[in-house]
C-alpha positions in Angstrom: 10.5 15.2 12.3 11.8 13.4 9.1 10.8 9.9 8.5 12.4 8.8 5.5 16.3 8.2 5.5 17.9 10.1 2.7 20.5 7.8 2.8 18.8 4.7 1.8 16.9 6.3 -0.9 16.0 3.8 -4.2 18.4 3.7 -6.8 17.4 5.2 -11.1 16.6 1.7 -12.0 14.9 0.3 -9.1 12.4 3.4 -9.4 11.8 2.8 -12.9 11.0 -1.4 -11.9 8.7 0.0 -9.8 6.8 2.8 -11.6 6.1 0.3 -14.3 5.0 -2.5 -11.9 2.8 -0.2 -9.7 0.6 0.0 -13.1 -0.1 -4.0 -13.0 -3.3 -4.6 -11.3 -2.4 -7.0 -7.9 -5.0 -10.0 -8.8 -3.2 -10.1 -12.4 -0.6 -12.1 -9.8 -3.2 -13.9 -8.0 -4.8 -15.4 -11.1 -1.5 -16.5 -13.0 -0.8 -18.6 -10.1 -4.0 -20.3 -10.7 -3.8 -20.0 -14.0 -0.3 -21.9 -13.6 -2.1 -24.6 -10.7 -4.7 -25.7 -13.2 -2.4 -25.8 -16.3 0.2 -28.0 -13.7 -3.0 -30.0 -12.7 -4.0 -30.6 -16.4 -0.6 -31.5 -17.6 -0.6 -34.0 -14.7 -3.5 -36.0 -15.6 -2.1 -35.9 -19.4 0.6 -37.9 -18.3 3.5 -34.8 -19.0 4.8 -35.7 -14.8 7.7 -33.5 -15.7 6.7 -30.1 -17.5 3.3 -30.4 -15.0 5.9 -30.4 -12.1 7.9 -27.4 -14.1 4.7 -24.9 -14.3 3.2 -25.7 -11.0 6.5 -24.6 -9.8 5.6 -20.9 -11.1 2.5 -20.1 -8.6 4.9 -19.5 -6.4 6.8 -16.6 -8.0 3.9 -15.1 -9.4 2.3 -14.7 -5.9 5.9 -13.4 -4.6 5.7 -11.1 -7.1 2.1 -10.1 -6.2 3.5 -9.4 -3.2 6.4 -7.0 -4.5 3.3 -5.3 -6.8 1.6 -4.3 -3.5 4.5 -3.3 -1.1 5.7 -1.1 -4.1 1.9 0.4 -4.2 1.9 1.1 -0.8 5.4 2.0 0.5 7.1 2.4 -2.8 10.1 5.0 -3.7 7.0 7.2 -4.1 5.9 7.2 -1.2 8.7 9.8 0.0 7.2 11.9 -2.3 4.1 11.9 -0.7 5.1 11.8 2.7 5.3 15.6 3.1 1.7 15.7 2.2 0.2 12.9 4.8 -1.0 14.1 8.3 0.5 12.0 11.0 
């Protein structure tokens, strides 16, 4: 029985996004949003309201894209490849 959809298969580029990406380690993500929480909390108490407001903004899109690194890791445009080679 085939699984995967031929139809629906990723795209040249989106396979290339991903290749790269699936070489970043996932808490990279995880600590640039802290990284970007503290630097927001530390501008704060400097008095810089608006650029602190600005980078605390990013924690947000780097754990989204932490998100991206692990579904591409585990269900990727690889993972067709290896489907022929789990057992279900």
């Amino acid at each position: 029985m085939d699984i995967i959809n031929k139809d629906h298969l990723e795209g040249p580029v989106a396979k290339k996004i991903e290749e790269q990406t699936a070489k970043l380690p996932s808490d990279l993500f995880l600590w640039a949003a802290v990284g970007s929480m503290a630097a927001s909390a530390t501008m704060k108490l400097m008095g810089k309201g608006n650029t602190s407001l600005f980078v605390g903004q990013w924690a947000t899109s780097f754990l989204l894209l932490g998100i991206y690194n692990k579904i591409v890791k585990v269900a990727g445009s690889d993972a067709d490849d290896d489907a022929g080679n789990k057992k279900f």
